[in-house]
N, C-alpha and C positions, 0 to 999 in steps of 0.2 A: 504493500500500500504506500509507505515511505516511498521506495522506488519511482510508485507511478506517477506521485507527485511532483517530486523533482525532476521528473519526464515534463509536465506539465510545465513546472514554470520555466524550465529551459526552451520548450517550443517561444511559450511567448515573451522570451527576450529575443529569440530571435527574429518573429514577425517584429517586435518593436524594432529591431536594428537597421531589417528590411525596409520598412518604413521609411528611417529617416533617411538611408540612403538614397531611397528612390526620392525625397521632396529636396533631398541634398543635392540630386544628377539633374530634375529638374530644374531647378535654380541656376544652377551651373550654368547649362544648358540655354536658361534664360537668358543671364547675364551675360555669355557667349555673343548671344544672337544681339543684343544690344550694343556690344561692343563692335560690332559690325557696322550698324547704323548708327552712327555720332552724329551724325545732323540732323536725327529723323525727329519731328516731335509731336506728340500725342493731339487731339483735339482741340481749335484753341478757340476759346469765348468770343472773339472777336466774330459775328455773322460775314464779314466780306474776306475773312484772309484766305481766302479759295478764289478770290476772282484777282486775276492778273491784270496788268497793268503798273503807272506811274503814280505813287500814292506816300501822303507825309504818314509816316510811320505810326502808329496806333499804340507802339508800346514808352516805354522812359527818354528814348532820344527823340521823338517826334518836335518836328520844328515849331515854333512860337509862332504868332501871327505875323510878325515882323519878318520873320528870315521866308517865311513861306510867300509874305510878299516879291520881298528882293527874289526869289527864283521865279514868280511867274511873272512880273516888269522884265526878267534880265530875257527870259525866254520868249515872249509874245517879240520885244525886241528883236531878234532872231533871226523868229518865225514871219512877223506881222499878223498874226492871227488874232484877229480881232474879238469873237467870240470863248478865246479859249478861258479854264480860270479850273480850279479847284471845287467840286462838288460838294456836298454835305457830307456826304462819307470820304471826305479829304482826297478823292481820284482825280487825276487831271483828267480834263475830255478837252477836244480839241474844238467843238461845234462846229458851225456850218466852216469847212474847210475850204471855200469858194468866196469868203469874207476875210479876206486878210488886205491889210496896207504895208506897199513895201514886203521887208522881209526878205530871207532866201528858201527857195524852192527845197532847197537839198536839208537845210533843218527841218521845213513843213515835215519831208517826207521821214527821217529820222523820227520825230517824234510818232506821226503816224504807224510806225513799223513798234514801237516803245508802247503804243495803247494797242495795238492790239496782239500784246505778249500772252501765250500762253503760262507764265511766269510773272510773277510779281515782282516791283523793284520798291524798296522804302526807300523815301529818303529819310536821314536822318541828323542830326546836329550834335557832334565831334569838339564844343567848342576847346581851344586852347589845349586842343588833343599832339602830346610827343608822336606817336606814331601816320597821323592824318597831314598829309600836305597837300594844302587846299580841296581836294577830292582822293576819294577811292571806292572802287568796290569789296565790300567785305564778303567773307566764306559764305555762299549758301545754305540757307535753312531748308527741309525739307519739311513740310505740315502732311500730319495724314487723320483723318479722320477714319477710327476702326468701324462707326456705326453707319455713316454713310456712304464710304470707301471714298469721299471727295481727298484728293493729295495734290501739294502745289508746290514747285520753290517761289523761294522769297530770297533776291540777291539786296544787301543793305546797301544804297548808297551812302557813305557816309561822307560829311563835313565840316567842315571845320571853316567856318565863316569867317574867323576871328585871323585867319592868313591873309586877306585879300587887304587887310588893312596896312600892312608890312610889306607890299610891293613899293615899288619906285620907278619912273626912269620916263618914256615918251608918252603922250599922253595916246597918241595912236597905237602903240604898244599895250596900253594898260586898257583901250576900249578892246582891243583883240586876245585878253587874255582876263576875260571878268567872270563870274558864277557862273553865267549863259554859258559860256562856252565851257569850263571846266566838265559842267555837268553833260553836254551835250556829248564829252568827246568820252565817258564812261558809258552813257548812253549807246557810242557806237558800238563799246564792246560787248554789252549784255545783250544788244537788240540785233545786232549783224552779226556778230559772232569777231568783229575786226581785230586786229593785234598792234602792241605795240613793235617798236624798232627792236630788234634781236641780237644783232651784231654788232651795229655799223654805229659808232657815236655820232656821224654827221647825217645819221638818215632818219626820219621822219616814223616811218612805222605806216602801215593799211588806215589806225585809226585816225592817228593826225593828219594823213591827208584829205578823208572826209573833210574834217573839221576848215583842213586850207580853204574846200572848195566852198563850205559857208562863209567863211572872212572874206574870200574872195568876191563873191555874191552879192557882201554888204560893203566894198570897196575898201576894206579893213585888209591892213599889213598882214602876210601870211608867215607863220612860225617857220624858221629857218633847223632845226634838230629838234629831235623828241626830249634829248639829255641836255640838263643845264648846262652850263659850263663853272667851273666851281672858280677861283682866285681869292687869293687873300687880300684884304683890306689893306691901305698902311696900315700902323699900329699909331695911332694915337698919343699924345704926350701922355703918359698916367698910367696908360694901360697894360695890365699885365698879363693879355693875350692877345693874338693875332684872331681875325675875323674873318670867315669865309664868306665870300660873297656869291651867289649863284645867280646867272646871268642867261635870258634869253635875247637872242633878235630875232626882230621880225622886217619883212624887207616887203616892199611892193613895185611894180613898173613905173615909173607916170612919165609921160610927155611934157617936155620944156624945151620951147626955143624951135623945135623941129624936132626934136633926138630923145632918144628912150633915157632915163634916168634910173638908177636902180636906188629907192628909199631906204635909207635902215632906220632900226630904231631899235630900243633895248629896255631890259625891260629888267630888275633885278630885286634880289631882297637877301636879308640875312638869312642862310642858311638854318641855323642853330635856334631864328627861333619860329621859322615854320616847320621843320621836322623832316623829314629824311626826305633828298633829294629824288627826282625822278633816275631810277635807275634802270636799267637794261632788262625787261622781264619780257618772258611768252607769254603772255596771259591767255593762250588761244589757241587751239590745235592748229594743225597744218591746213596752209591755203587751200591744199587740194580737198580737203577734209571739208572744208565751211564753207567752198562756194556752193556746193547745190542748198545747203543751208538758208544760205543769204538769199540765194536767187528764189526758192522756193515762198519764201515771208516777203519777199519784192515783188510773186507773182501773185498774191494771195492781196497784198495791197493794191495791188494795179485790178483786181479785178473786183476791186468796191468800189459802185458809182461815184463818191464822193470824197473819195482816196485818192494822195497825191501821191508821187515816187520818187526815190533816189533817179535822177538823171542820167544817163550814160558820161562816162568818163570821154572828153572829146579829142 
């Protein structure tokens, strides 16, 4: 009898042990599967974060009334798009895209290709951020909703506003290089898939050239390298460091007298206190990779009655 009992309670330590290993493999297991998806995140209370598009961001970085102004003055500027503005649910919509004054053709259609992302882009406000110089795009968020299977990315724009005050140099230089344009030329990258310069310190990149042929548009100097150029300051009487300066030009054609002239103009700020310099990155797979991308969301705009388009390169 002794026996059969301690038969008994051996069995059930061992179903207990069974037990815990198995809630033990499953967790594992869980936690596994988690560690796989690091961007992916559960359902989120927000009713619009499943619809794609240009939109001030709904969580702790979303812009103030004031900065969300300055991006849609710098942009309508741009564009010319007269109807456009910021919705109730903070989305940009473009409106009658057949009412614009001025403006350039080739941001119309950038932004148009930007509304109708299957992909969400925040903006967001970086201020006085060490890592943010003047614009970026941050890592993508993935949303999935397990009840209604709706799933979305969200790429952050982020900003840091508080740079644009710390430029110096031409005054046509600083019109061709303001929030409009900063955010336009991140725009190229998330909406066309475009890259920056990869090699070459004196070349431009896929997406700054877009952005040339908007400045060029608006008769605004076009940026001459994608990469600053850094130099040191004198040193100052007093001072007990040398100062980096980071410097772009911008150059345009114009006619004087009979004869082509080439403009420059420069455009510069202290390094150390906008945050790390524009440096040499991919941010984009191979060209052969993204053009039927590109052209496929260029044919998708071209075939909305009231949809404008990237123009051919001439």
């Amino acid at each position: 009898m002794i026996d059969f009992v301690r038969s008994i309670a051996i069995i059930s330590q061992v179903r207990k042990r069974l037990s815990t290993n198995c809630v033990c493999a499953i967790a594992v297991s869980f936690a596994a599967t988690c560690a796989l998806l690091p961007q992916t995140r559960a359902a989120s209370s927000d009713p619009f974060r499943y619809r794609g598009g240009l939109r001030n961001s709904p969580g702790k970085h979303k812009l103030n009334a004031r900065q969300l102004d300055a991006v849609l003055t710098s942009l309508r500027d741009k564009t010319g798009l007269l109807e456009m503005r910021f919705d109730e649910d903070w989305f940009l919509t473009l409106g009658d895209q057949t009412k614009f004054s001025g403006g350039s053709a080739t941001a119309r259609a950038l932004l148009n290709a930007t509304a109708s992302l299957p992909h969400a882009v925040d903006l967001e406000s970086h201020m006085y951020s060490p890592e943010v110089a003047f614009a970026r795009l941050g890592k993508s968020v993935g949303y999935y909703n397990y009840t209604t299977g709706s799933k979305i990315d969200v790429a952050p724009l982020e900003i840091d506003f508080s740079d644009f005050s710390k430029l110096r140099g031409d005054r046509q230089a600083l019109a061709a290089f303001d929030l409009g344009f900063v955010i336009l030329h991140e725009l190229g990258h998330t909406a066309l898939g475009l890259r920056d310069a990869a090699d070459d310190l004196q070349a431009l990149g896929e997406c700054e050239e877009l952005i040339n042929r908007i400045r060029r548009e608006l008769n605004l100097p076009e940026r001459q390298t994608y990469v600053a150029q850094a130099h040191a300051a004198p040193v100052s009487y007093g001072s007990l460091r040398s100062t980096q300066i980071a410097e772009l030009v911008f150059a345009r054609s114009v006619e004087k007298q009979g004869r082509m002239r080439i403009e420059k103009f420069n455009l510069n700020w202290e390094a150390s206190q906008v945050g790390p310099s524009a440096t040499i990155a991919d941010r984009g797979s191979n060209t052969s990779d993204r053009r039927p991308q590109i052209e496929d969301r260029l044919k998708v705009a071209r075939d909305k009655p009231d949809a404008t388009f990237l123009p051919r390169h001439e």
